[in-house]
C-alpha positions in Angstrom: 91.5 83.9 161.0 89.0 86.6 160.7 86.2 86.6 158.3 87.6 88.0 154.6 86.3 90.8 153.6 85.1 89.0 150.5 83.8 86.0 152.4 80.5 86.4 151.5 81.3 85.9 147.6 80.2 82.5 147.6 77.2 83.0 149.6 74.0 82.0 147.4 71.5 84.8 146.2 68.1 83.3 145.1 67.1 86.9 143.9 68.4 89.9 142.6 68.3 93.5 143.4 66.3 93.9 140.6 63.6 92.4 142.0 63.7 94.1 145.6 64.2 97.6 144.4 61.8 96.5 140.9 58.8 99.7 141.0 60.6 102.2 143.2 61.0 104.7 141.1 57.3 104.3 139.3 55.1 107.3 141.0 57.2 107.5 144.2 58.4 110.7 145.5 62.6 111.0 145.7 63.1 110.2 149.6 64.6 112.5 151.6 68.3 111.7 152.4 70.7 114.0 154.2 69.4 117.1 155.9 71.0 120.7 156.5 74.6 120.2 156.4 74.6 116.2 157.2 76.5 114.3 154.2 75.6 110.3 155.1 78.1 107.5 153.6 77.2 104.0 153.8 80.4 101.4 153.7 81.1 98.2 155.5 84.4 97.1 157.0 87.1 97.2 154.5 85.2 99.0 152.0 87.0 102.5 152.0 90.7 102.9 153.9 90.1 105.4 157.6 92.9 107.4 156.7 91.1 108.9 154.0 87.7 109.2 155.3 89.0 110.6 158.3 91.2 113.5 156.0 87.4 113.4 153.7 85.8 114.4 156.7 88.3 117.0 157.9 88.4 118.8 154.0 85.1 118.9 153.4 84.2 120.1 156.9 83.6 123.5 155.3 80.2 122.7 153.0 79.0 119.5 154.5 79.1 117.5 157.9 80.3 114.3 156.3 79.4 111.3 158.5 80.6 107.9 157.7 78.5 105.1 158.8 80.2 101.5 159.0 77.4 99.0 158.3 77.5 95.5 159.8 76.1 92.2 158.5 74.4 91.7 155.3 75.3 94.7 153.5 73.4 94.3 150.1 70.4 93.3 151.9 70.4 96.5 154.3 70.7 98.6 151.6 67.9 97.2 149.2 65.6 97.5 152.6 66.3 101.0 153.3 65.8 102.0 149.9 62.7 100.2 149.4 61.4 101.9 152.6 62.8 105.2 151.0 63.7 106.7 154.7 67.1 107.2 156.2 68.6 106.4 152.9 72.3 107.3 152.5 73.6 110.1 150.4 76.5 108.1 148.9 76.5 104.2 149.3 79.4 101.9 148.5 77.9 99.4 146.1 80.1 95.7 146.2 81.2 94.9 143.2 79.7 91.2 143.0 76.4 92.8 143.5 77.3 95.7 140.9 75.3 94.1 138.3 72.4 93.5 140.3 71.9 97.3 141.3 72.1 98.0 137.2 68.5 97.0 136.3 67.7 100.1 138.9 69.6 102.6 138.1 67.0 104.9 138.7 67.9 104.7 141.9 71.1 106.5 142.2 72.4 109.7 140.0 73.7 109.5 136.7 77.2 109.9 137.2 77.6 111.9 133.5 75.4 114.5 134.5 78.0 115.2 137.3 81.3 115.2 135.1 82.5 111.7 135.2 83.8 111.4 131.6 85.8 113.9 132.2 87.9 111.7 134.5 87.2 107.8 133.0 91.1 107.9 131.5 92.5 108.0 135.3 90.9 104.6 136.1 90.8 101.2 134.6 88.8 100.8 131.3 87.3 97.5 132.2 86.8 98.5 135.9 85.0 102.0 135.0 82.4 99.6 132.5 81.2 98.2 134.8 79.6 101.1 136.7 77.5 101.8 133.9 74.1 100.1 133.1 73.0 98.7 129.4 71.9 102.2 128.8 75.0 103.5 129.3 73.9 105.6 132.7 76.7 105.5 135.2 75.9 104.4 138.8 79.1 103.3 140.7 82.2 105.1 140.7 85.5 102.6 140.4 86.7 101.9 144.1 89.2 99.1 143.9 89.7 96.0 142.0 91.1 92.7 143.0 93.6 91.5 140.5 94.4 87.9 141.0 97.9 86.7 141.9 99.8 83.0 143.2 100.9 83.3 146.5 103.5 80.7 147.5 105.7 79.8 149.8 109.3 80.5 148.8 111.0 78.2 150.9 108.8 75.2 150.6 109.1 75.4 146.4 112.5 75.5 146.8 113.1 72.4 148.9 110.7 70.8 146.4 112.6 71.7 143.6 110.3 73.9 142.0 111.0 77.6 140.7 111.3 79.4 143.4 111.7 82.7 142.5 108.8 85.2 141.7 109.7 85.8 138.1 110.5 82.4 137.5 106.9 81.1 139.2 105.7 83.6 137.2 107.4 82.4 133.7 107.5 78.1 134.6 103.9 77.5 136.1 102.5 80.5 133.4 100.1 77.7 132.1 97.4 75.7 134.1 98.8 72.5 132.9 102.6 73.3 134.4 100.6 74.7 137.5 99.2 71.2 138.1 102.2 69.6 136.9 103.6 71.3 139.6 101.2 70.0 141.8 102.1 66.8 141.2 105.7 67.5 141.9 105.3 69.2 144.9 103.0 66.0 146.5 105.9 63.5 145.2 109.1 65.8 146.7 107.4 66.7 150.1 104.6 64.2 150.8 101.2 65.3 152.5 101.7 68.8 150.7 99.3 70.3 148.6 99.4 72.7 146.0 95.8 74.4 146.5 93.3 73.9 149.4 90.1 72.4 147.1 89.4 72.9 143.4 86.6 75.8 143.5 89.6 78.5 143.2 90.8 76.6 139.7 87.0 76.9 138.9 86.4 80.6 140.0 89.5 81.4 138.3 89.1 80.3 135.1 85.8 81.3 134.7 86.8 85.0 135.4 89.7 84.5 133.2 87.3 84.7 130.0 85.2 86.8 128.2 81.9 85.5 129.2 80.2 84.5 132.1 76.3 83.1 133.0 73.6 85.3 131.3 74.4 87.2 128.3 73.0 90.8 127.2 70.1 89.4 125.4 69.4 87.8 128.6 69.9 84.0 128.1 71.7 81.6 130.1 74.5 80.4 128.5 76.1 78.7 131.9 76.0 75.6 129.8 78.4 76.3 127.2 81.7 75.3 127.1 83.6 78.3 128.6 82.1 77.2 132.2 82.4 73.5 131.1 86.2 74.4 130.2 86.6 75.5 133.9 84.5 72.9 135.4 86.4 70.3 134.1 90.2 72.5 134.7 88.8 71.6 138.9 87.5 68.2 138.2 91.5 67.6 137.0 92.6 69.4 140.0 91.7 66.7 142.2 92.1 63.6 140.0 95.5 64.5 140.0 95.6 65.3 143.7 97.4 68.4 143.6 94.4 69.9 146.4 93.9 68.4 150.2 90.8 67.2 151.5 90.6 70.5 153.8 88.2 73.0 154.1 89.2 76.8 153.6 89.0 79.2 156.5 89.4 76.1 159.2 91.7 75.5 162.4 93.2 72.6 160.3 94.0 74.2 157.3 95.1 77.6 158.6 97.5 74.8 160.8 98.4 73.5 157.7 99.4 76.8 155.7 101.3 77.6 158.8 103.5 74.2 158.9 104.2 74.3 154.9 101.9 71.6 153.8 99.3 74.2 151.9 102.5 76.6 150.6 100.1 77.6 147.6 96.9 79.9 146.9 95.2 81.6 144.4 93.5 84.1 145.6 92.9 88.1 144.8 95.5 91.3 145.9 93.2 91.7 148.8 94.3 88.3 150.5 97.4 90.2 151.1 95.8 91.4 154.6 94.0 87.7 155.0 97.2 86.0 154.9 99.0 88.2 157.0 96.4 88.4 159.8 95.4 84.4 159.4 99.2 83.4 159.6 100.9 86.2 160.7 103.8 83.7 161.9 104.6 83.0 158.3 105.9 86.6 157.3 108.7 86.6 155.3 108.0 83.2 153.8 105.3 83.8 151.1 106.2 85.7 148.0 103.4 86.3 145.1 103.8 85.3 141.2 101.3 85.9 138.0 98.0 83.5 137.9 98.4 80.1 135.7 96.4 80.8 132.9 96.9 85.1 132.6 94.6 87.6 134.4 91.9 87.2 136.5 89.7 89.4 138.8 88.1 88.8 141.9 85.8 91.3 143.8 86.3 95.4 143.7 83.3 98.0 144.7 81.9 101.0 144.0 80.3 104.6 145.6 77.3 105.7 144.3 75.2 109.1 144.4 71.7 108.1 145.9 68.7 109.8 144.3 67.9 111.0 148.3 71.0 112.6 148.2 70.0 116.6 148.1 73.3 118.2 147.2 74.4 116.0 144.6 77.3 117.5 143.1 78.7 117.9 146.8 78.6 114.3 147.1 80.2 113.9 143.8 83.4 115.7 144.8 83.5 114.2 147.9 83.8 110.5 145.5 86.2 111.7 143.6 89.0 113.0 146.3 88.9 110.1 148.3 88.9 108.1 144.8 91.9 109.9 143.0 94.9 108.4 142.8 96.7 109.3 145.9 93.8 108.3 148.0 93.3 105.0 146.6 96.9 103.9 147.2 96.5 105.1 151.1 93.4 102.6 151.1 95.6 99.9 149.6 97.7 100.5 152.4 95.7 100.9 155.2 93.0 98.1 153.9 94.4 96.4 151.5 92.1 97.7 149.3 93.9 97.5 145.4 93.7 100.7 143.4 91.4 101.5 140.3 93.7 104.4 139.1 96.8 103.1 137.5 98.9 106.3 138.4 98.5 104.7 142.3 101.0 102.3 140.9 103.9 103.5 140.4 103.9 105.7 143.7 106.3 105.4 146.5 103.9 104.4 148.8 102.9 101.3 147.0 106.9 100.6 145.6 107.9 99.9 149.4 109.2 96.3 149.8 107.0 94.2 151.9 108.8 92.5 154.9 105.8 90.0 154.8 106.6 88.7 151.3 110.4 88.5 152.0 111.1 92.2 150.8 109.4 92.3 147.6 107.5 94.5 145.4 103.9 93.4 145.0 102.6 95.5 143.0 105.2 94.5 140.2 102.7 91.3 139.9 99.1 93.1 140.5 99.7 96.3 138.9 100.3 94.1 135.3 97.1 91.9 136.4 94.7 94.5 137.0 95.6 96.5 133.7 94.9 93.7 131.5 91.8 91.8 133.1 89.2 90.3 130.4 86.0 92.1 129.9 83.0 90.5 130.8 79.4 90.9 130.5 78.1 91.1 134.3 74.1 90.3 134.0 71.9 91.0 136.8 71.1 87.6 137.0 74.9 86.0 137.1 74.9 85.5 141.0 71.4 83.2 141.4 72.6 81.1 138.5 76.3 80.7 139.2 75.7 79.5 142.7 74.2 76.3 142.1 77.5 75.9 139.7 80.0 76.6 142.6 77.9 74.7 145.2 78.3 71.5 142.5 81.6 71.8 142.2 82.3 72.0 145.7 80.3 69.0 146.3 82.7 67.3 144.0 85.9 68.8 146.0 84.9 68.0 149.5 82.5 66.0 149.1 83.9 63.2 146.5 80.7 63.6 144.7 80.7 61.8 140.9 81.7 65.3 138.3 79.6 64.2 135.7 76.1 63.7 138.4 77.1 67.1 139.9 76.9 69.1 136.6 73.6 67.4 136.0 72.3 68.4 139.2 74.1 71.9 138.9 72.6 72.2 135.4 68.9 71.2 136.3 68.6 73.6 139.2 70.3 76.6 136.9 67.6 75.7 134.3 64.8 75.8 137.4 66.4 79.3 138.6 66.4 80.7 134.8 62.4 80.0 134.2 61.8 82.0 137.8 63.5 84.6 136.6 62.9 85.2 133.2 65.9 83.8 131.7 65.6 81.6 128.6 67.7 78.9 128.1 
């Protein structure tokens, strides 16, 4: 299975855009981005669909030579370096949505969006997804790409031999709640032994967290990781495995891709871009798998951004560019060509995303994200949430694969989140 476009989620990020890109702007001169007719767009695989760039490219052909560059490796970090040597910096970057916050503190950095016209179009896209674009001031600096509303994929066949709901509506309506979802579990281990509901616990953790309101660092800048929303969700995991509803497996591996294959990990929870993950991880399972609403109600997972870079020269060029390839047509080509799920509620109802999937035994997917994404909680997103939820998610994972004791591993998780917060700044 290849590499998920969102693999690098989890990966840990001692520091913070903020701190990489932290004096630019004092006394520097605005770097010099595209020159003559050159229009340069940073993405990285998966970020934006190639049937619309391609058509972008071909449109625009008349005012700009738009040249989309494909950037391997660590994205966020190539970005922060090129900026910070303020040469060769692109006219219009894609900005990752788990690093959006991080880019905020700098908005500096990048065009105001407003001063281009984007209020005029803010009641095409998702309320929650367009806030957060826009920095404490209320300057706008990424432009909605996708979103990544989070669904229950399942095997059909497997819940039915088990005796479980089976059908999408009726997953949807009997495992609704977390504690049916694990009674489930449980049922499913009994009926068809060595199965498992879930692969480890940090997706019940993830999940939940991104299910509430708040998250690790609030807008007065305090680190409130300790309160009971995360404990809520760290303990949801920690009863994940005590009642042995997740294997022992590790996800991404030749054993438990072998295992989702055979039927004995029928279950995931995962966001509307694992559609593509699954199919080209398993592809022998088509037809089996059919997707059902989140225990516990919305949740989000990943969903990025383009951005006007202060090098840019021809601003409001580059702005128009944004907004075809982001309207609503365009967005539901790059859910189909990338899997990449719209921003733009009008993408949802169009015939190109109401076709029945032959992967998920003929049916409609987007009758479960489409209801997801339009009612996702909003969050605060600081600029400090990655640095000090990783030591969370590396705890809890410890306790999933590791067997390590709960209660030690939110010390531990706690103590190194109070250790990040004093190097950063943040009181707790």
């Amino acid at each position: 299975m290849r590499l998920s476009r969102r693999g690098l989620l989890r990966a840990g990020l001692g520091t913070t855009a903020a701190t990489a890109l932290g004096g630019l702007a004092s006394g520097c001169a605005v770097p010099t981005g595209s020159t003559g007719r050159n229009m340069v767009l940073w993405y990285w695989d998966g970020g934006l669909g190639d049937t619309v760039l391609k058509q972008a490219r071909k449109r625009f052909d008349g005012s700009v030579a738009l040249r989309a560059v494909k950037i391997g490796g660590y994205y966020r970090s190539k970005l922060i370096t090129t900026m910070a040597g303020r040469a060769h910096i692109p006219d219009i970057a894609g900005l990752k949505g788990e690093d959006m916050a991080s880019y905020l503190p700098d908005a500096d950095q990048f065009v105001d969006l407003r001063t281009l016209g984007a209020e005029k179009l803010r009641n095409r896209y998702l309320a929650w997804k367009w806030e957060q674009g826009r920095a404490d001031d209320g300057r706008m600096v990424g432009f909605p790409i996708d979103c990544g509303p989070v669904a229950h994929y399942y095997q059909y066949e497997v819940f039915r031999r088990a005796g479980l709901p089976y059908e999408p509506a009726d997953v949807s309506r009997e495992l609704a709640s977390w504690e049916r979802f694990f009674a489930a579990g449980e049922h499913l281990r009994k009926r068809i032994p060595g199965t498992y509901l879930l692969t480890d616990i940090t997706s019940v953790f993830e999940m939940s967290v991104n299910q509430g309101t708040k998250r690790y660092v609030d807008r007065d800048r305090h680190f409130i990781g300790d309160q009971e929303h995360v404990r809520t969700a760290w303990d949801r995991a920690v009863e994940a495995k005590r009642r042995r509803i997740v294997s022992d497996l590790v996800s991404g591996t030749p054993d438990q891709l072998s295992a989702v294959q055979d039927g004995k990990l029928p279950s995931q929870l995962n966001a509307s871009w694992a559609t593509n993950d699954i199919k080209t991880g398993v592809p022998r399972t088509t037809g089996r798998w059919r997707v059902a609403a989140c225990p516990g109600g919305p949740s989000n997972i990943g969903g990025s951004f383009l951005s006007v870079t202060k090098a840019c020269r021809e601003p409001e060029e580059a702005f128009r560019i944004i907004t075809w390839v982001l309207d609503a047509a365009n967005q539901a080509q790059g859910f189909v060509d990338a899997g990449l799920f719209p921003s733009t509620p009008a993408s949802y109802g169009m015939t190109t995303l109401r076709e029945p999937d032959p992967f998920f035994g003929g049916q409609i997917t987007m009758d479960v994200f489409g209801p997801a994404a339009q009612k996702i909680p909003v969050a605060y997103d600081s600029p400090y949430d990655t640095a000090l939820s990783q030591p969370v998610k590396d705890e809890i994972k410890n306790v999933g694969v590791l067997g390590k004791d709960p209660e030690q591993a939110w010390r531990d998780a706690m103590r190194t989140c109070r250790r990040i917060a004093e190097h950063l700044g943040v009181s707790h």
